[in-house]
N, C-alpha and C positions, 0 to 999 in steps of 0.2 A: 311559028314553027309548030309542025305538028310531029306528034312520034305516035305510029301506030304496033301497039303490042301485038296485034295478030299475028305477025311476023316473026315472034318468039314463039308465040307458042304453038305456031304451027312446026316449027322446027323442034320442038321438045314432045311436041305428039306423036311423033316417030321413035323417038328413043335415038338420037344419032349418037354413032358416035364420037361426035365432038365435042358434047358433051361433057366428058371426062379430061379433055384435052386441057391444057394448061393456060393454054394462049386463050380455048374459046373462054374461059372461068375467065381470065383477065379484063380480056374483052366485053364480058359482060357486066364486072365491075365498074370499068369505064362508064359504060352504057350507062350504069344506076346513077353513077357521079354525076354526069353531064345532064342526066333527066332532072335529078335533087336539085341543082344551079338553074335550069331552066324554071324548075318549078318556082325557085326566089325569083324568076324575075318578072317585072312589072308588067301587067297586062295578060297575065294568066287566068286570067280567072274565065276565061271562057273554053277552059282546055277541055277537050271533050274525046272519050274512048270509041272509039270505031269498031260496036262490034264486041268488047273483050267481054262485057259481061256476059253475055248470051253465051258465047263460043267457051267462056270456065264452063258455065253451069252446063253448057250439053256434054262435055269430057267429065263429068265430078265424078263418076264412076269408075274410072281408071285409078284401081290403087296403086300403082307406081307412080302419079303423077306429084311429082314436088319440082313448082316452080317458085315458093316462097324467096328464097333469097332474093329473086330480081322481081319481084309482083311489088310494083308502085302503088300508093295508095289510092285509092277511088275518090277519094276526100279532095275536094281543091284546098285546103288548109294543107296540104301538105301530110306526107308519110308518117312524120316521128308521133306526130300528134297523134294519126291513124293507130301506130303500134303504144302507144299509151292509153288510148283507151280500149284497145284490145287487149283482157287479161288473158287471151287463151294463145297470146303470140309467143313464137319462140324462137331467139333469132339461131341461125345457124353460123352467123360468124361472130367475131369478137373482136371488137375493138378495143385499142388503149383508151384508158380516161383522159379528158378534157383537163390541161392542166390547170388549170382554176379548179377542178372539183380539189383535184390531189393537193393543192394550196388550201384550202379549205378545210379538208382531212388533217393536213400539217397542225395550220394553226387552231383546230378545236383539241387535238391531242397535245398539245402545248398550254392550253389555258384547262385545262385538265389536270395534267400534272402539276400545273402551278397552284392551281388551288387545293390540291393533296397533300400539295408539299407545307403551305398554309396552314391549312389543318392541321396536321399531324405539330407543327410548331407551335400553334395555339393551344395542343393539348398540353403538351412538354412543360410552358410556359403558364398555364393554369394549374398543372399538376404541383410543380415546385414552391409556385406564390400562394398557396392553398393553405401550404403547410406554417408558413409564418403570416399569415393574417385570419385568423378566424371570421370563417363565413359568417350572415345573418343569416337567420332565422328563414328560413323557406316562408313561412307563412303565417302569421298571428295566432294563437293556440283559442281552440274553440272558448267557449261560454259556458261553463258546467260548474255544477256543484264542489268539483276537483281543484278548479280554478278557485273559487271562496276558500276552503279550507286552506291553500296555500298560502292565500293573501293575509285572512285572517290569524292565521298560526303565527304573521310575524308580528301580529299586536299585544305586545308583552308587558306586564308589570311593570317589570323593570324599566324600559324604555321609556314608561310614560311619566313614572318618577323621577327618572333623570333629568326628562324635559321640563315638566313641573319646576323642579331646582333649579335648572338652569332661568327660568321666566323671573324666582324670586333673589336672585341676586342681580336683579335692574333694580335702581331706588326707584321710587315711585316719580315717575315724573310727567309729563302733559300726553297727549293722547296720541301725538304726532309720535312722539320717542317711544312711544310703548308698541304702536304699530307697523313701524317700520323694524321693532328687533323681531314682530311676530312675519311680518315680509322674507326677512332673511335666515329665519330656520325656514320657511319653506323654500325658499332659491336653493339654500345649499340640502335639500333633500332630492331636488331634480325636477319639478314644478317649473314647467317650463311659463306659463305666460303667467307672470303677479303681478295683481296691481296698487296703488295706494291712491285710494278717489277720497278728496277732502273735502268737506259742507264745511261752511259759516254759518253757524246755528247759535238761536236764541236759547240762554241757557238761565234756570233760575238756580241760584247759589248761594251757600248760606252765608251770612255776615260774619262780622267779627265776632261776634258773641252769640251765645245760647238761646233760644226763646224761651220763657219764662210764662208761667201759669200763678197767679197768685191768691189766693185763698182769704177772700175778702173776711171771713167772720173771724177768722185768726188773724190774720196779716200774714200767713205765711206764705214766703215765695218758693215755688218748687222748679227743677230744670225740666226737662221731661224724662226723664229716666227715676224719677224721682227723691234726691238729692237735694238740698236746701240749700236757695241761692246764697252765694259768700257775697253780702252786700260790699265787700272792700273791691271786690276785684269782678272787672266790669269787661273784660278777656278770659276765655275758656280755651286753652291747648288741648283738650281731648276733640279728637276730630268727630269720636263717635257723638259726641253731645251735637258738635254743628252739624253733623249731616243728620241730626233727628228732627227730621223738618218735611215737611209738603211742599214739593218744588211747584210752583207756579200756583202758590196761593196768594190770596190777597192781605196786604199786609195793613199793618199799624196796629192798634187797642183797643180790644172789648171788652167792655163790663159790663156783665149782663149775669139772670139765673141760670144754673144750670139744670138742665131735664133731660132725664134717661128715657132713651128710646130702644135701648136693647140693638136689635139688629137693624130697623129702620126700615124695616117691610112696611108694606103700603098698611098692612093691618095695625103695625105697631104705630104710628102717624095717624090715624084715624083715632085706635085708641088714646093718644096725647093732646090730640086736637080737641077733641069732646070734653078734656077736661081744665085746658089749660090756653090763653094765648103764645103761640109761639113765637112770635116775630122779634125778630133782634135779638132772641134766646140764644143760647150757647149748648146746644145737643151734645150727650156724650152717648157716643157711637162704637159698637163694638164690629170690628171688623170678623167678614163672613158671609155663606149666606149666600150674596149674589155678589158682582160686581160692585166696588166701590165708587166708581164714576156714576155708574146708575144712583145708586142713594145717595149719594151728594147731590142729586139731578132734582131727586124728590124733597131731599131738603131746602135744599134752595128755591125751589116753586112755593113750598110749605112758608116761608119767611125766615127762616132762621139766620141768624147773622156770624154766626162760629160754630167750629165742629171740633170734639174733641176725640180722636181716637183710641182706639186699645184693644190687644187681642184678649179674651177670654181666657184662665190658667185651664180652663175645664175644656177647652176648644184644640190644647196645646198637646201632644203625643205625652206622657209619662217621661219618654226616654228626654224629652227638653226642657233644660230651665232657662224660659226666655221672661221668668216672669219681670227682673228689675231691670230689663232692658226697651229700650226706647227704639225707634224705627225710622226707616224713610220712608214716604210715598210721593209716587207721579201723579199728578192733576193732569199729567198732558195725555190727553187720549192717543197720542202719537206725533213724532217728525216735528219739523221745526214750526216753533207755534208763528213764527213771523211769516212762513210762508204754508199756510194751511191748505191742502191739496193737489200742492204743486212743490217741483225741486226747488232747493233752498242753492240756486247758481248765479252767477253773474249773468245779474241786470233783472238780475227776478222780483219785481213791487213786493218789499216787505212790510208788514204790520209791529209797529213795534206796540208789543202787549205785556205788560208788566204783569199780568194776573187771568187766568184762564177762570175763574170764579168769584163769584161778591162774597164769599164764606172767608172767615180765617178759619184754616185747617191746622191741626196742631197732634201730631203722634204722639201719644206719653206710652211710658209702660204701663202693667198692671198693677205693681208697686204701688203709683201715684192714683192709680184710678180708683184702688180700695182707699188712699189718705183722704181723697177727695168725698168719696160718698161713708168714708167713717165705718168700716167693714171691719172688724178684729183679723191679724193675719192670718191664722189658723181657720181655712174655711174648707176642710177637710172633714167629714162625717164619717165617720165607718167605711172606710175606702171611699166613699162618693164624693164629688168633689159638686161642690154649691155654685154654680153660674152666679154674678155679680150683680147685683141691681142697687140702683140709689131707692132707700124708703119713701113711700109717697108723702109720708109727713113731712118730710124735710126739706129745707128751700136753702139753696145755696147759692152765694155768688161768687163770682170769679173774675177775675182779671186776665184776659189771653193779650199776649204781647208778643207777636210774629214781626219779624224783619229779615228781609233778603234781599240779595244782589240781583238782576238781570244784567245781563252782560250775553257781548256775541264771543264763541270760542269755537275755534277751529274743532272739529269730529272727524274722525280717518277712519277710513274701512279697509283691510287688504282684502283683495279677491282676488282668485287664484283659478285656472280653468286647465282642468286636462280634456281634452277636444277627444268625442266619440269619432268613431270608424264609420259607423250602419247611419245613424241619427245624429250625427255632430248639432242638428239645429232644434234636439230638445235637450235642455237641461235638467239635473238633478241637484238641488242645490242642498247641501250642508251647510250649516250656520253656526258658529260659537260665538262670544263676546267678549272682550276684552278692555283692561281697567280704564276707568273715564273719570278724569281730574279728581282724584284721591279723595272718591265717594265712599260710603261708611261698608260697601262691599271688601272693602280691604283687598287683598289679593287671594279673593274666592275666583275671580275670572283665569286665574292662571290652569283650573283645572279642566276645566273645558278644553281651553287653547291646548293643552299640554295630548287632547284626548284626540282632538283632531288633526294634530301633527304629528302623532304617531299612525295615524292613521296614511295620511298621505303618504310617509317614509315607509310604509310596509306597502303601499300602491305601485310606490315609483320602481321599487325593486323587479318586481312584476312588470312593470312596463320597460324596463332596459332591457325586460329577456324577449322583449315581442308583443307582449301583449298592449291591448287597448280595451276599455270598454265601448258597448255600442254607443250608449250614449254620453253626450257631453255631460264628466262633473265638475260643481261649482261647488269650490270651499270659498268659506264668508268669514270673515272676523270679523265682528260689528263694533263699532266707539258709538257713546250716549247712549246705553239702552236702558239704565236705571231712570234717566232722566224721559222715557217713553220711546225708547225703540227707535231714537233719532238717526242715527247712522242706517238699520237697516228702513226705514220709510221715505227717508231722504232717496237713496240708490235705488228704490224701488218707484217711486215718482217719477226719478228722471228718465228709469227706462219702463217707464211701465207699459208701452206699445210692444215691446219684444219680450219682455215677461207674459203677459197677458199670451201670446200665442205661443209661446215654446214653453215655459215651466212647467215638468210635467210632475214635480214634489218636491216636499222640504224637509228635508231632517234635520230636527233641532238637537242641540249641544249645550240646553240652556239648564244649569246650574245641575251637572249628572249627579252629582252626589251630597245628598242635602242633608243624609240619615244614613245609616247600614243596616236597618231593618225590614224593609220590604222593599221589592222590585216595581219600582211603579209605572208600569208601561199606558201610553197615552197615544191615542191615534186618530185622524179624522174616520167617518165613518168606511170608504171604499177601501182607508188602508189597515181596518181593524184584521182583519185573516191572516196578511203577512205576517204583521206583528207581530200575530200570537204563535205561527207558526217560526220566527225568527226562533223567540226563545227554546221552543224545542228543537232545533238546529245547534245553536249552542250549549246544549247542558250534555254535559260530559257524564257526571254519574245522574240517573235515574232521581235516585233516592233526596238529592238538593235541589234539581230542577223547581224551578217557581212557577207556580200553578197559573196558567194563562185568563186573564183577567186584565182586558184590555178597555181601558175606559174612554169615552171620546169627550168627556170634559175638557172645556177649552184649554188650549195652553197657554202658557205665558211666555212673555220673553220676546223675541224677534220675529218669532212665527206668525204674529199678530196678523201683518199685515199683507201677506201671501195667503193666510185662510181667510180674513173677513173683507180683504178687497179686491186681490185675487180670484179666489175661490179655489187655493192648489190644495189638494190633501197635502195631511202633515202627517211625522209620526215623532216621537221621542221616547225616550229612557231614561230613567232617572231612579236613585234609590233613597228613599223615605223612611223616616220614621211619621207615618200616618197613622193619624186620631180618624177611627170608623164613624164619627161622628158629623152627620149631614152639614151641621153648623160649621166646618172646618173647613170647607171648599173657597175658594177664595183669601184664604191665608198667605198664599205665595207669594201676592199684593203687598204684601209689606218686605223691608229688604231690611232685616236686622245685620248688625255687625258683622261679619265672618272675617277673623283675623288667621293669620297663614298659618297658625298651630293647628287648626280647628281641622283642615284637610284631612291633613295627617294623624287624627288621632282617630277622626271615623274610616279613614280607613290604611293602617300604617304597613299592609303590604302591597298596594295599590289595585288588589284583586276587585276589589269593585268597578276600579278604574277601568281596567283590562275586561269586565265581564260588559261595562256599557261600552266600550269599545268595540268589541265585539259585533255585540246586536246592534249598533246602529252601521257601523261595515257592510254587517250581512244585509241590509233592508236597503242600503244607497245600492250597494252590487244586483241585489235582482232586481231595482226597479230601472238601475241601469241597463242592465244588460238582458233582461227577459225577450224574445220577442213579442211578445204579447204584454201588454202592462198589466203587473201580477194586482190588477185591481178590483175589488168585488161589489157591481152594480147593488145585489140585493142588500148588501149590508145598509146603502142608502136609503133603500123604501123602508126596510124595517126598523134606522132611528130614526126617519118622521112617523111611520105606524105607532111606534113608543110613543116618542115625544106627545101625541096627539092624546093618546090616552093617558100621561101623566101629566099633560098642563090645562087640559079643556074639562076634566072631573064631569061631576053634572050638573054643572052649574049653564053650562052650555050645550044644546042640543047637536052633539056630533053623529051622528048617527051618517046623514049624507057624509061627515068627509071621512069618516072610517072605512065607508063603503069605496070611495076615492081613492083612500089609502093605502087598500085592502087588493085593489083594482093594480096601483102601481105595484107593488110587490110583485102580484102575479106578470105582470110584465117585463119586472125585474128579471123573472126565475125563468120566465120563457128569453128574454134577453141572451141572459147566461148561458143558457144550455143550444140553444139555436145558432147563437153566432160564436159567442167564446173561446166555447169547448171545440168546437171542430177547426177554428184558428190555434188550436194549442197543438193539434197533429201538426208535426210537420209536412207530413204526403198531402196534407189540404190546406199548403199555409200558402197562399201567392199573394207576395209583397205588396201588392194594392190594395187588398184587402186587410192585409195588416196593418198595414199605414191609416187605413180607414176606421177600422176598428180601433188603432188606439188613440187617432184622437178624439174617435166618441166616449172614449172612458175617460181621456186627459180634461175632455170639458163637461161631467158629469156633475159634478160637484160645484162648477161654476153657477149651473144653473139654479143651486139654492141660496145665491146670494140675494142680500135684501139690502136696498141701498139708502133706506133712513128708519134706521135700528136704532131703538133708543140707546143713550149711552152706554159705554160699558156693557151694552150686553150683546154676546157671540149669537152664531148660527144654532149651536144644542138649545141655548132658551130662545132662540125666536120662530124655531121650528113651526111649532105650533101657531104663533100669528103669520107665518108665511102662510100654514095652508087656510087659515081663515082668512086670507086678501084676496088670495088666488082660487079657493075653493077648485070648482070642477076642472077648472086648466092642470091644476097638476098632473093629472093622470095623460095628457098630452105628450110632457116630456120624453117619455124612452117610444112612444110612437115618433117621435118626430124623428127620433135617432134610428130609428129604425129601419 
């Protein structure tokens, strides 16, 4: 079918008029309908204009010409398409909508108002339930110095006395029952994950009776506190006499001379060797100095067959009389001696060792150690007080009679974890200890525990309002540590693949208050700055603040074996009565009596309590929570810088490793200021870089470990033969990091 438009518009070129007629308008609507229908149908597509384009464009000049309403589209796709993509079309008639459109219309204005109506009920219903359940917290409250004083402000005297009190109304009973009451003052403070991790550990324990020293030219028999054995009675109920002993010595009876060595320095041994045979001798030994294991190390290479201990009264602070008392020491360099450098777990080959040395080791007090070398007691001069030495004219013998149990006993440790936000996968651990099989520590471990569960119960409060720190911390309560730090080397053995990468520090809780007269703050070298800055954070008036004098002499206690196999910095706090005397270091070594009067009388309003509460709060919290680990590289090249020029003198040409030394420093101080500081703006902190940077400071300190140290002696005394092994490599270290 063909339809030629010429035919219209030749009749519209005229102007007729019909035009305007009714009928022609109808008719011509026909006309559009019937072309639209033709157009659908099949086989059009060849439909061709005869003519219309030509014959518009020669009329385009007649402005009265409107033939739009009936102008079919030129398009074989058909008209409507044509008038859609014409924007400049405009139709001249109007139709009704398509009822599906108007269906459509319906139902979006129906799913409209249902959802309005929705809404407005969910406000209604939030508004009312708002008011009887209190919201959370919008958002975690930042990490700020505001945050500390909050936390800190709720570590109170009183609180920590109370807890104390409550610790000393358990009887003293085995390590299990004493660790599970310290388990459940943390559960019921809000501590959400505790644990109780048990070891089956080799433990050395005293016998039924006292060990005895007997004074061959008299025949007198002395205990070691120095008291005169009651030959009727061959049982002792004072516990403090059986725990005066050397756990893991070797036992049975020496008679042999006794010879004074003073402190047992390699000098002192040279000079006794030159004049004397030592071998099978009985040395008496004044504890100090250097480590104890070390000089039993020399003694025993030396030949000597028994050692008699004793602290110096001249070695002892003024404010303490320890002179008629008697002591315990650990032979065990650490963790259970049946399973030496590995956990002490089911199915683990143990070594059963009755004796960790061939010496009989025996503590006396000073009392007996003047009876023995015949000293008058008055050794007091014009205020100076006389160091003790046996006369070289003199020869004495002696009779030492050591006996003790080994036996395996259960060790419990609670740990406890509040999980960080930012860094839940580094830890910050805190450590105290707690009593272990009614050793002559008496119940001095309640004050520690008492120190760090006030500490938690002022945390938790702060974490039920919202808060968290970034990173994870770990509270510790350790069993065994008189007996060498059993409980914590055990736990650390067995996780020591996941310590090793996440421990990013250790603050210790080990024996805070030993004295009330000096503040004695202790830190490894990277965490010496905070430390000292802790203190002035804490002091309230000016005028009593404690002058910052932070020492990096080793510590004792549990920290042991996170600084020297680890390699985590430590920090601690602890208040002393300290003798300024060089001879004095190493006294801590010995574990005199502390009976539960003893707490309370150095400090009876628990303010010392509360002030190491405090500063060790405030050093877990920023190294928690800093983003940057508040830790200072240079502090480490300048205690080897020292170290080097206090143990190498000139007796050895250090010149190269000074120069070495001298070298790291400078590295250290471009370290710090090059990458640290511009990680401490925030506007230049990007998290990869943070991340990056702090675990080059978390393994900073690693790198000065030394992994066969002779006995007994830390990282401050081996500084110096580190850098003589290593010589020019040290200076490598912070390039490498670099």
């Amino acid at each position: 079918m063909a339809y030629h438009k010429v035919n219209a518009d030749q009749r519209a070129q005229g102007h007729s008029p019909y035009l305007d007629n009714d009928d022609l308008q109808a008719t011509a609507l026909e006309l559009e309908w019937d072309m639209e229908k033709e157009l659908e149908e099949p086989g059009f597509d060849h439909f061709r204009l005869d003519g219309a384009v030509q014959h518009h464009l020669g009329n385009s000049q007649s402005p009265d010409l409107d033939l739009e309403p009936i102008q079919p589209s030129a398009s074989p796709k058909g008209r409507f398409q044509r008038l859609q993509e014409d924007p400049d079309y405009i139709s001249h008639y109007t139709r009704q909508a398509p009822k599906n459109n108007r269906c459509n219309f319906f139902q979006i204005l129906k799913v409209f108002c249902t959802a309005l109506i929705v809404f407005i009920f969910g406000i209604v219903i939030g508004y009312y339930s708002g008011k009887k359940c209190p919201s959370p917290p919008a958002s975690p409250e930042p990490n700020n110095p505001h945050i500390y004083h909050e936390i800190l402000k709720e570590i109170k005297a009183e609180n920590i006395q109370q807890i104390y009190r409550d610790f000393l109304q358990f009887p003293r009973e085995d390590d299990v029952d004493t660790a599970m009451k310290i388990l459940g003052q943390w559960t019921s403070h809000g501590l959400e994950d505790v644990q109780l991790v048990n070891y089956s550990v080799l433990l050395d324990l005293p016998g039924s009776s006292s060990n005895t020293v007997t004074l061959k030219n008299s025949g007198e028999c002395f205990y070691p506190d120095g008291l005169q054995c009651n030959r009727g009675t061959k049982t002792l109920h004072s516990q403090d006499l059986l725990y005066s002993y050397a756990a893991y010595s070797a036992k049975g009876t020496l008679e042999a001379e006794l010879v004074d060595i003073q402190y047992g320095t390699i000098e002192d041994l040279i000079r006794i060797q030159a004049i004397t045979n030592v071998t099978k001798k009985i040395a008496l030994l004044k504890l100090g100095q250097s480590p104890l294991l070390y000089k039993l190390s020399l003694l025993e290479d030396a030949g000597f067959g028994g050692v008699l201990l004793y602290v110096d009264p001249c070695d002892l602070p003024k404010t303490t009389d320890l002179a008629d008392k008697a002591f315990m020491v650990s032979l065990n360099s650490g963790g259970d001696p049946s399973t030496p450098g590995y956990a002490s777990i089911d199915g683990s080959y143990r070594q059963h060792r009755l004796n960790l040395t061939t010496l009989l080791v025996q503590p006396i007090s000073a009392v007996l150690a003047k009876k023995l070398i015949s000293v008058p007691e008055n050794t007091v001069q014009k205020d100076r007080c006389v160091p003790l030495q046996l006369p070289s004219t003199e020869k004495k013998i002696i009779s030492l009679n050591i006996q003790s149990v080994t036996t395996y006993r259960t060790i419990s440790n609670v740990i406890g974890y509040l999980k960080g936000t930012v860094f839940p996968d580094r830890y910050v651990l805190i450590g105290s200890h707690h009593s272990s099989l009614n050793t002559s520590s008496g119940q001095e471990w309640a004050s520690s525990t008492a120190i760090i569960t006030a500490f938690i119960q002022a945390l938790m409060l702060k974490v039920k309002r919202g808060w968290r720190p970034d990173r994870t911390i770990v509270f510790c309560s350790w069993g065994g540590t008189s007996f060498g730090n059993v409980g914590s080397y055990e736990w650390a053995e067995d996780l020591k693949r996941v310590l090793q990468r996440n421990v990013v520090a250790y603050v210790s809780l080990h024996n805070p208050v030993r004295g009330n007269s000096t503040l004695h703050p202790i830190a490894s070298p990277s965490l010496q700055q905070l430390t000292a800055e802790s203190q002035s954070f804490n002091c309230v008036e000016k005028a009593k603040c404690p002058r910052s004098n932070v020492s990096s002499v080793q510590m004792q206690g549990d920290s042991d074996y996170f600084i020297n196999h680890l390699g985590v910095p430590a920090t601690q706090f602890s208040y002393e009565d300290i003798n300024k005397s060089e001879n004095s270091s190493f006294l801590s070594e010995a574990l005199f009596p502390v009976h539960a009067t003893k707490t309370e009388e150095l400090d009876p309003s628990f303010k010392l309590h509360e002030t190491i509460g405090k500063l060790t709060g405030h050093v877990t919290l920023q190294i928690a929570n800093e983003p940057v680990l508040p830790f200072n590289a240079l502090d480490i090249a300048l205690e080897v810088q020292n170290s080097l020029k206090v143990f190498i003198g000139d007796e050895v040409d250090a010149s190269q490793l000074l120069v070495v030394a001298s070298q790291l420093r400078d590295t250290a101080e471009l370290f710090q200021s090059d990458e640290m500081r511009p990680a401490n703006d925030p506007k230049e902190r990007a998290p990869i870089r943070v991340r990056m940077l702090n675990d080059v400071l978390q393994s900073l300190e690693k790198s000065f470990l030394v992994q066969q140290a002779p006995p007994g002696l830390y990282r401050r005394w081996v500084a110096a033969y580190l850098c003589l092994s290593t010589k020019g490599k040290l200076i490598y270290l912070f390039y490498n990091f670099l």
